[in-house]
C-alpha positions in Angstrom: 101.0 65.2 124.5 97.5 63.9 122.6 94.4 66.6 122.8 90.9 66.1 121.9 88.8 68.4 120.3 85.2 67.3 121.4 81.7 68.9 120.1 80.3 68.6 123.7 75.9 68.8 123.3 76.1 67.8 119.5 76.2 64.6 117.5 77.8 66.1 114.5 80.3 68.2 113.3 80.4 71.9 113.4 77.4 72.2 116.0 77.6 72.3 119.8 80.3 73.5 121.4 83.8 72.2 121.0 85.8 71.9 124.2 89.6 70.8 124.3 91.0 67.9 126.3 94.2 66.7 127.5 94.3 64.0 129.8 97.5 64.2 132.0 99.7 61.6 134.0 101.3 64.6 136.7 100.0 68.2 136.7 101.6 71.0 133.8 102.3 74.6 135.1 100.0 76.3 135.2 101.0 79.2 133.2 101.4 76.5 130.4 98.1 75.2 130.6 96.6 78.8 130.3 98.8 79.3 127.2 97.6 75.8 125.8 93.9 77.5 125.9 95.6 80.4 124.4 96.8 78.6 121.3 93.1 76.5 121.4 91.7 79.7 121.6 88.2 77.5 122.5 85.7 78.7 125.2 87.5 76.0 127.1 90.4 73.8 127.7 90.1 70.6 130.2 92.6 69.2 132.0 92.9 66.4 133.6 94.8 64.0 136.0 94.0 60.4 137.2 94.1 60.4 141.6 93.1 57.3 142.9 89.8 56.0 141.3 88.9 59.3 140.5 90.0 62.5 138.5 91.4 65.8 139.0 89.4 68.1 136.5 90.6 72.0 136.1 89.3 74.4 133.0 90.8 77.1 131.5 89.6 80.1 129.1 92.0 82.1 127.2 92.0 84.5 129.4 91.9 82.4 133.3 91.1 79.4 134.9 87.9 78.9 136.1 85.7 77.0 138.8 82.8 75.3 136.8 82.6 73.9 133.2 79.6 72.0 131.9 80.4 71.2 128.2 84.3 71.0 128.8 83.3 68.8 131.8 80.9 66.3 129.6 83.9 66.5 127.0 86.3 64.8 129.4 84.4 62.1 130.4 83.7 61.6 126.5 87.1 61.4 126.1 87.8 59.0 129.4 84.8 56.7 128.3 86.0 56.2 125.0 89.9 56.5 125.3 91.5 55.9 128.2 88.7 53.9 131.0 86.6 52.5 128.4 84.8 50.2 130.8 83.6 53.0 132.9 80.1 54.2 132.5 80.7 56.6 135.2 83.4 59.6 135.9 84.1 61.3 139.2 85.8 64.6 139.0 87.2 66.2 141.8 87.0 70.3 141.2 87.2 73.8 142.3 83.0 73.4 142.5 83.4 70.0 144.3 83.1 66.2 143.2 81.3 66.3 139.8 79.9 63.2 138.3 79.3 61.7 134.6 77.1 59.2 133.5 76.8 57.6 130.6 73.3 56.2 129.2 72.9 55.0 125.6 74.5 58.0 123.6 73.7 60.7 126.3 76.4 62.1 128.8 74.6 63.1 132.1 76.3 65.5 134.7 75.4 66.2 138.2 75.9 69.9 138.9 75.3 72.6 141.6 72.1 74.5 141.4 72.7 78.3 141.7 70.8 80.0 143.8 68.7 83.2 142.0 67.8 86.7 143.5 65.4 88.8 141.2 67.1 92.0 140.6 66.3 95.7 139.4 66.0 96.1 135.9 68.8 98.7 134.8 69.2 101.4 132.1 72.7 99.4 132.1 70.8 96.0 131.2 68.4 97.5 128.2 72.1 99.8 126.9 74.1 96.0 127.0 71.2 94.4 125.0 69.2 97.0 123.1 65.6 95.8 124.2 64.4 96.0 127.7 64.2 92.9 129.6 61.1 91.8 131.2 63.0 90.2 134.6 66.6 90.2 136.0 67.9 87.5 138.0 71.2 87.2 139.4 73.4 84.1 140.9 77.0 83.5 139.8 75.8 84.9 136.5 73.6 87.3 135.1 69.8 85.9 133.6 68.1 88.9 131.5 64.7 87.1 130.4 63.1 88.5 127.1 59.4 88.4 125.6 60.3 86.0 123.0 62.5 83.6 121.1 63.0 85.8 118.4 64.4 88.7 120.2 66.8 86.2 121.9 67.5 84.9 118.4 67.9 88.4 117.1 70.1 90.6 120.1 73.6 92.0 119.4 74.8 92.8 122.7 77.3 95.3 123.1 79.9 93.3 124.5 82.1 96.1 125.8 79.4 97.6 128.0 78.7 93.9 129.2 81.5 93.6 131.2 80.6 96.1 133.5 76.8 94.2 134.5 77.0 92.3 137.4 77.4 88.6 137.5 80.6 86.1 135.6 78.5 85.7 132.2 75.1 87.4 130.5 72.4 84.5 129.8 69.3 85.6 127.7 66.2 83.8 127.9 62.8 83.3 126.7 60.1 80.8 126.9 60.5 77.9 123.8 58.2 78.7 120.8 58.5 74.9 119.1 60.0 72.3 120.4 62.1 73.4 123.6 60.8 74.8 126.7 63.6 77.6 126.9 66.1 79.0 124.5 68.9 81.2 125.6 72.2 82.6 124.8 75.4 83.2 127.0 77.7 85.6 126.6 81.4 86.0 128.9 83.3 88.7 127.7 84.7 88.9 131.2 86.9 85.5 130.6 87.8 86.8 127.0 84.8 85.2 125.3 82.3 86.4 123.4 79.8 84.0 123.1 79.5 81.0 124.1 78.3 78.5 121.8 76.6 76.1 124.1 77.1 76.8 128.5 76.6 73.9 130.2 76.7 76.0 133.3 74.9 78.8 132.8 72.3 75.6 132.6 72.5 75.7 136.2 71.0 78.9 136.3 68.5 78.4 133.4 67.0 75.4 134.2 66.2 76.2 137.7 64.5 79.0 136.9 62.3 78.1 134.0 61.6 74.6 136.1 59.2 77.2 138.7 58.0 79.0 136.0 57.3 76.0 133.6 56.4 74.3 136.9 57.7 70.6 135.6 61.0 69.2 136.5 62.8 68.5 133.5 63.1 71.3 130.8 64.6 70.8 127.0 66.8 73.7 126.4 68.1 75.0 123.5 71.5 77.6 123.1 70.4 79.2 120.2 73.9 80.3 119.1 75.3 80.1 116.0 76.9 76.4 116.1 73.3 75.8 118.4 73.0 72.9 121.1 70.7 70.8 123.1 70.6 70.4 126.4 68.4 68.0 128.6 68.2 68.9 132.2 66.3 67.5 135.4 65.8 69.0 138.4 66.7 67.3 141.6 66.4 69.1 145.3 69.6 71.3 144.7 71.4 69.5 142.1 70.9 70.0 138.6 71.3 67.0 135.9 72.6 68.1 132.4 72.3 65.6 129.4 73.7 65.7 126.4 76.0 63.7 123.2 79.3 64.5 122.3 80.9 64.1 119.0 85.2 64.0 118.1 86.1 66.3 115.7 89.8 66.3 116.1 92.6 64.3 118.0 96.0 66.2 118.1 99.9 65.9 118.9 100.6 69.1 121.0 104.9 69.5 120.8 105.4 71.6 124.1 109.6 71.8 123.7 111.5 73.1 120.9 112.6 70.3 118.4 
């Protein structure tokens, strides 16, 4: 069975965040699939299955599947555009979070995801223990968004991980208004799917922009995950959708040997 390894929002190697693909004719267990992302032991493993003119599209971490993927989503239809439907400039997925969409324009990948909906939220003695400098809001959807004073101190936090997975909400996203050339930069964190940080969330996007889109008041924000690999992401607001841009870049193609020889 062939895999990809994709840098999803990168151009180049070793930058972004790299996402594994397998592109399926029938379904694998899925206790199989979840050891597959064990082995990968990437944020994310995609899988996916032609039905029809559209495709089947599931994710998985090491640790469980789970409903909504932005970089492992913009990795598959990379990997469809270029390998398998190569006249397509457009992807349907069908998914846990409902028909996702890919377009491609020029070298840019753009996905048409949910926009969470964000309650402000008390700040917590839990919040400033997890992160070791007290946030200025809290704002909760699926995840959790802790937004700082500045760049730097998103740049500079070592969150206690452990102590993370007892905050409300999937994944921790810090924020802070851009100081150069991006109107936000944040990092994500999801020790509760058995990551510790990951290097560029498309999802946690749809959290992000939303919010800095009222508070920056414009409709399309350049974001930054200022992780250690680091990433770009372009993202537009639209009623109660959210469209994520970005490029992709192969790193790796693989055999995977699933029986004993």
């Amino acid at each position: 069975m062939k895999q990809y390894i994709i840098n999803a929002f990168s151009d180049q190697p070793f930058t972004g965040n790299p996402a594994a693909v397998c592109i399926l004719d029938t379904w694998l267990p899925d206790k199989l699939m979840l050891a597959i992302a064990q082995q990968n032991n990437l944020s994310e493993t995609a899988f996916a299955v032609k039905i029809g003119q559209n495709y089947h599209l599931r994710w998985f971490t090491p640790a469980a599947e789970i409903d909504l993927c932005g970089h492992a989503t913009l990795a598959t239809a990379f990997v469809i555009m270029n390998f398998y439907d190569t006249s397509l400039d457009t992807v349907c997925f069908d998914t846990l979070s409902g028909r996702l969409s890919v377009t491609r324009e020029d070298e840019r990948y753009q996905m048409t995801f949910p926009s969470y909906n964000l309650t402000q939220v008390p700040i917590t003695t839990d919040m400033l223990d997890v992160i070791g400098v007290e946030p200025i809001e809290a704002w909760l959807g699926r995840d959790l968004v802790l937004v700082l004073d500045s760049e730097q101190a998103v740049r500079e936090c070592h969150p206690q991980l452990d102590k993370a997975c007892h905050l409300d909400g999937l994944l921790l996203h810090i924020t802070a208004k851009g100081q150069t050339d991006f109107d936000c930069v944040s990092r994500s964190f999801a020790p509760k799917l058995g990551i510790d940080e990951d290097p560029v969330c498309g999802s946690g996007h749809c959290h992000l922009a939303p919010l800095w889109s009222k508070k920056l008041n414009q409709t399309h924000i350049k974001a930054y995950q200022a992780s250690a690999r680091g990433g770009t992401l372009y993202c537009t607001l639209s009623e109660k959708q959210v469209l994520l841009s970005g490029t992709a870049h192969v790193f790796a193609c693989a055999e995977l040997f699933l029986t004993n020889n």
